[in-house]
N, C-alpha and C positions, 0 to 999 in steps of 0.2 A: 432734497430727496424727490424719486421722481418715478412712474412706473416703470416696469417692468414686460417684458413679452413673456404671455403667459405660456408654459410648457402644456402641449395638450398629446405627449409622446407617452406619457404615463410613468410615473416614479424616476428617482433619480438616480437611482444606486446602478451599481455595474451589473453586469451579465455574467455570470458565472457556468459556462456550460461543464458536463462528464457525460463520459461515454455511455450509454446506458444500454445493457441486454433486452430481450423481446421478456415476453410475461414467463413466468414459469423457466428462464435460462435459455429460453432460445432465443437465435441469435436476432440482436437487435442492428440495424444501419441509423448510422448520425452522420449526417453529411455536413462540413465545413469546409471553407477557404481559407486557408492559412496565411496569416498578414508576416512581413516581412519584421527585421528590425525597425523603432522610431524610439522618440523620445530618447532617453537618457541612454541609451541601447544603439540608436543609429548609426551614430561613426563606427561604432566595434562590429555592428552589421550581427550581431548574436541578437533570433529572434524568439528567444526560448530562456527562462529561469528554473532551475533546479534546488530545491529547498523542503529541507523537513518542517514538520510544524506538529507542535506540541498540541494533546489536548486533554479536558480531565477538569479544568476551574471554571469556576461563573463568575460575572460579574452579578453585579446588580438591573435587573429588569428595567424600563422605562419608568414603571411606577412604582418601584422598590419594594415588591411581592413577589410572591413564589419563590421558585427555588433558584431564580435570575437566569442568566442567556451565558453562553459560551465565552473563555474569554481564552481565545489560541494565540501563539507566539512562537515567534520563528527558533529553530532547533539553534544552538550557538557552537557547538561542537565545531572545530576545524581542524586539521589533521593536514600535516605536510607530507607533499606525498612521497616526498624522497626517502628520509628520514621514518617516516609513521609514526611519527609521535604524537602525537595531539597541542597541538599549539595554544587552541581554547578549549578549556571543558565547558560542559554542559551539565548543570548538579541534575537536571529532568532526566537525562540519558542516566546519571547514576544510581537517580531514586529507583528507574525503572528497571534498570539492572539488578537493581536490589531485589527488587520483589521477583523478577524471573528465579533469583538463585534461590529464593527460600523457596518457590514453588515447588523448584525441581528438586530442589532437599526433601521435602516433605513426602513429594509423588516416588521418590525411589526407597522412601522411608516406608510408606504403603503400600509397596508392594514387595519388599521385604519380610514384610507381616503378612504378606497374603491375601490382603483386600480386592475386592474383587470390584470390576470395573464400574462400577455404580458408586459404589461408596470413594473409591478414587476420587472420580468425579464430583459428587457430592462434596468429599473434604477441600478441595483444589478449588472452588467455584468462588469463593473470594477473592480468590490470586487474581483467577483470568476476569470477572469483573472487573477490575479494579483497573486490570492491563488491558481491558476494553475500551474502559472508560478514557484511558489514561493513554490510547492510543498515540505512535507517530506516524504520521504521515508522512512518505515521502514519495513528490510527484514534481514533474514535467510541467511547465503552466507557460501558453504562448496567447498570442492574439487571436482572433477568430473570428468572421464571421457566416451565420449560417442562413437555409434559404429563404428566409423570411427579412435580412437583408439588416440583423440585427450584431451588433458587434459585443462582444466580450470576453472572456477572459478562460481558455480552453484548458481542463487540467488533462495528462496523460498518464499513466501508468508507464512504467521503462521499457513492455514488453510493444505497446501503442508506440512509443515513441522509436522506439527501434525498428519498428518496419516501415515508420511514416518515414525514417532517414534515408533508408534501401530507397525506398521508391522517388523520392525527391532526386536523390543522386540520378536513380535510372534515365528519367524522365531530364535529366540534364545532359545526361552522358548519350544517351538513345535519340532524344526528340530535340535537343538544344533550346527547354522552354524550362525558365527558373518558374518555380511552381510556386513561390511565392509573391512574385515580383508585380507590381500594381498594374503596369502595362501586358502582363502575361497571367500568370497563375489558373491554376486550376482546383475542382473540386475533389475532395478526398473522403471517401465513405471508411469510418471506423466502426468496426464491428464488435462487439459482442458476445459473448455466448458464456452460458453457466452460469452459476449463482456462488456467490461469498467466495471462498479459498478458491475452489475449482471453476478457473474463471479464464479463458482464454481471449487474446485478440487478434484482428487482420487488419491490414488497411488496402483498399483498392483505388486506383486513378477510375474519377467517373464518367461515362462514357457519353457520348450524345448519337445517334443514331440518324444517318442523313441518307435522304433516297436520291439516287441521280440516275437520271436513262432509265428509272424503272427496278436498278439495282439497289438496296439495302446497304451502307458501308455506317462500320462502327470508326466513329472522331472521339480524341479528347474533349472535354467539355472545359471551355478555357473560362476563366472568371475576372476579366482587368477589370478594376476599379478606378469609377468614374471619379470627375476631381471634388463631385457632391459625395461620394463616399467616402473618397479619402479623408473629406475634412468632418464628417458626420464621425470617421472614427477617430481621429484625432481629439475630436471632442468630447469624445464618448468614453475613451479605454483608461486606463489606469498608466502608472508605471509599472512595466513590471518586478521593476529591482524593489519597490515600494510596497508589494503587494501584503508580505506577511509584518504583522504584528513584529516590531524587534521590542526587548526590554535586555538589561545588563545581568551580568551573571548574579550578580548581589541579587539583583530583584528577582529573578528564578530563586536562589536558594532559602529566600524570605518565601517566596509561593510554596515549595518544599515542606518548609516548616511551619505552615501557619493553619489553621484550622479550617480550612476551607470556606471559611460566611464569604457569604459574596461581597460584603461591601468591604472587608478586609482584603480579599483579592483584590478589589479596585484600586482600594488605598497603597498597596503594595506595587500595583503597575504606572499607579499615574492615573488614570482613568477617572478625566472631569466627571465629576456627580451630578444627577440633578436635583436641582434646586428642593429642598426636605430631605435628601438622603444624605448629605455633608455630615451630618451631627454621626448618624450611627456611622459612617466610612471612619471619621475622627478617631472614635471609640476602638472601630478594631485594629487603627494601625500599631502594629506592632514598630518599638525600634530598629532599627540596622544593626547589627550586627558588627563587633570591633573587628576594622584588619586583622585575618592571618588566623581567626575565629575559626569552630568547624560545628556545625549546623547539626544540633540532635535532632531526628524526625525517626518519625516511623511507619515511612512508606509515606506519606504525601495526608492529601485532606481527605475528608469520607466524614460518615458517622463514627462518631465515639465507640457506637456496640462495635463497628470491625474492626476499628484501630487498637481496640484495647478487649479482643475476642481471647486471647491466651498471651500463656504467659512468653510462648514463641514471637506473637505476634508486637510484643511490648517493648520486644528488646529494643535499646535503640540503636540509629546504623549512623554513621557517621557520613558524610558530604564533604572532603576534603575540598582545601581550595587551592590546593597546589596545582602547579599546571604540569605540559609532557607525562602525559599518560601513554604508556605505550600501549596503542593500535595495532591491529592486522590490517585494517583498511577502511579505505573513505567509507562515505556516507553512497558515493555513487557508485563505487566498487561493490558495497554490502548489497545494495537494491540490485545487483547487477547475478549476485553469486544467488541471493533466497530467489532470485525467478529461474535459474540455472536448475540449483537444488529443486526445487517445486518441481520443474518439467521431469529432472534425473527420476527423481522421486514416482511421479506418473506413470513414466516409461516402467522403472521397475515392476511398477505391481501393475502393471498389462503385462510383463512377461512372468512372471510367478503365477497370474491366472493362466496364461497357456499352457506352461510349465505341470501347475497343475492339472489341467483338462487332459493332459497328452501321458501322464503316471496315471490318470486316472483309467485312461483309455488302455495302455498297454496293461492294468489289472485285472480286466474285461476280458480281453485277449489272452488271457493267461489262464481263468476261469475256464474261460466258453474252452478253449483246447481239453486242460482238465476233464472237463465234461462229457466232451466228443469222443476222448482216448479211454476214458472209463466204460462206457456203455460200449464201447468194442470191444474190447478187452482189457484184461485181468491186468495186463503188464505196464498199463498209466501211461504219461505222454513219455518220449522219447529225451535221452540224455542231450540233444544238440539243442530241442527245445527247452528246455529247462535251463540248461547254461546262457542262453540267450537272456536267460532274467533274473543270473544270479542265484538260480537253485543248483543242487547237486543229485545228481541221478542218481540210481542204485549202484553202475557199474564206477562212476565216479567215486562213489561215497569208499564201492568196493577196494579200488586201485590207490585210495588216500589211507587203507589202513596199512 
């Protein structure tokens, strides 16, 4: 045994960056270099993983108090895209489906009765807890390094991801410079703007500004990596095929069913203990489950008072383990259509506000004449004006009997 060289870079874990908005939703700039493919990735030259990730369990804390730390794992759902069938289920995608359909049971149930948007809400707020908590996630995750010269692990959103593709092409197809490439690449500014659902992105190529003869001219800002960098992130990054949490479907539909203690989620994922937490992990492992088995739960872990709040809530749902489920579509298709719908959505109700500014407008207009044709005379605005808004004048009214 023998020393070591002591690390004076500061901690050891990866770099996890996201995109982050300005304070308050306005718009924020993060600038990065995007690294190419490596590692397990290199020969296929794909420098980018796409992956949902489950969340909603704990594990057990370092020192086996509280209410213990996050314990996320990659979505297992897979879906042939020929066919749409589902090739693997995922019992997380089913538990959470479950709880969507009673939500929406319930919410068209109360307002059926006539509840008014308070008490909606109010009744519904364990659902969306629960579907908060119990979030998936699905995002874009590449290499990255940003200007402080530090490497990690960049996640994107689909709508991020699909402009940074535009512009990579451009900048290949226009300028003939691969914008990720070690001897070439450049810097990308992603932007920002909005807070939670109402949430938009940009990405820009960043410039660098050079004076010659007196002149002002805007350059690309090029970023090759030196061979000290290349190997500082080789050293540094992860795999990306590696990055999420996997466990087997068995072990998802045991998390499904189990009561949420953290040291039981442990025990159910694998997840070495330390040393004094063994005993209580021991305690809450539950059995496996026989082949071919199907998993009573009721909605996932929580406290007892939500799980068992009514007698709706009690029923139990069943976690089939059959597999070909039929799909409308991938996991990359779905992310693809909800930022689609989201924008459609936007758009609409910017035009229903014009829509209504411009009814509200020709109301006014309808008044103020009214008004103007009164106070001159007795005989009110004229039949061409009034048909122009869907009224019937007297000679009109007359010639209709």
């Amino acid at each position: 045994m023998g020393f070591g060289k002591a690390n004076y870079s500061g901690g050891g874990g990866t770099n996890f960056f996201v995109v982050k908005a300005g304070e308050h939703g306005a718009t924020g700039h993060n600038i990065f270099r995007i690294l190419p493919a490596y590692g397990k990735l290199e020969t296929s030259g794909k420098w980018y993983v796409f992956f949902g990730q489950h969340f909603g369990y704990r594990g057990l804390s370092f020192n086996g108090e509280g209410d213990g730390v996050p314990r996320t794992f990659k979505c297992i759902r897979e879906v042939d895209r020929k066919s749409k069938m589902t090739t693997v289920e995922c019992p997380e995608c089913l538990n959470r489906e479950g709880w969507e359909k009673r939500r929406d049971k319930l919410k068209a149930q109360l307002i059926e009765e006539g509840k008014d948007d308070e008490q909606i809400k109010a009744s519904l707020k364990k659902y969306n807890d629960w579907l908060k908590s119990h979030n998936l996630d699905k995002s874009f995750y590449l290499a990255a390094m940003n200007q402080k010269g530090e490497f990690g692990v960049l996640k994107l959103k689909y709508e991020a991801k699909d402009k940074l593709d535009k512009k990579i092409k451009a900048l290949l197809a226009e300028e003939q410079i691969d914008a990720t490439a070690v001897d070439q690449g450049v810097w990308f500014d992603f932007q920002r703007t909005g807070e939670y659902l109402d949430t938009s992105y940009d990405v820009d190529v960043v410039m660098d500004t050079v004076v010659e003869n007196g002149k002002r001219y805007k350059t690309l800002k090029q970023a090759p990596l030196s061979v000290e960098e290349q190997n500082k992130a080789l050293a540094t990054l992860p795999e990306l095929v590696d990055l999420p949490r996997v466990i087997t479907e068995d072990q998802i539909r045991r998390l499904v069913a189990c009561s949420g203690d953290p040291a039981e989620v442990d025990a159910i994922m694998g997840i070495e203990q330390k040393k004094g937490t063994q005993e209580r992990a021991a305690k809450a492992m539950i059995p496996p489950p026989e082949p071919g088995d199907t998993v009573k739960h009721v909605g996932g872990p929580g406290p007892s008072a939500i799980r068992e709040a009514s007698d709706e809530d009690s029923e139990a749902a069943e976690v089939p383990t059959a597999k070909n489920y039929k799909l409308a579509e991938t996991d990359e298709e779905r992310e693809f259509r909800e930022f689609k719908e989201a924008k459609k959505a936007r758009e609409q109700a910017s035009q229903a506000s014009k829509l209504s500014e411009k009814l509200v407008s020709s109301q006014a207009e309808v008044l103020d004449e009214i008004v103007k044709a009164t106070a001159k005379t007795t005989a009110g605005p004229s039949d061409d004006f009034l048909s122009k808004y869907g009224f019937k004048g007297p000679a009109a009214a007359g010639a209709a009997k």
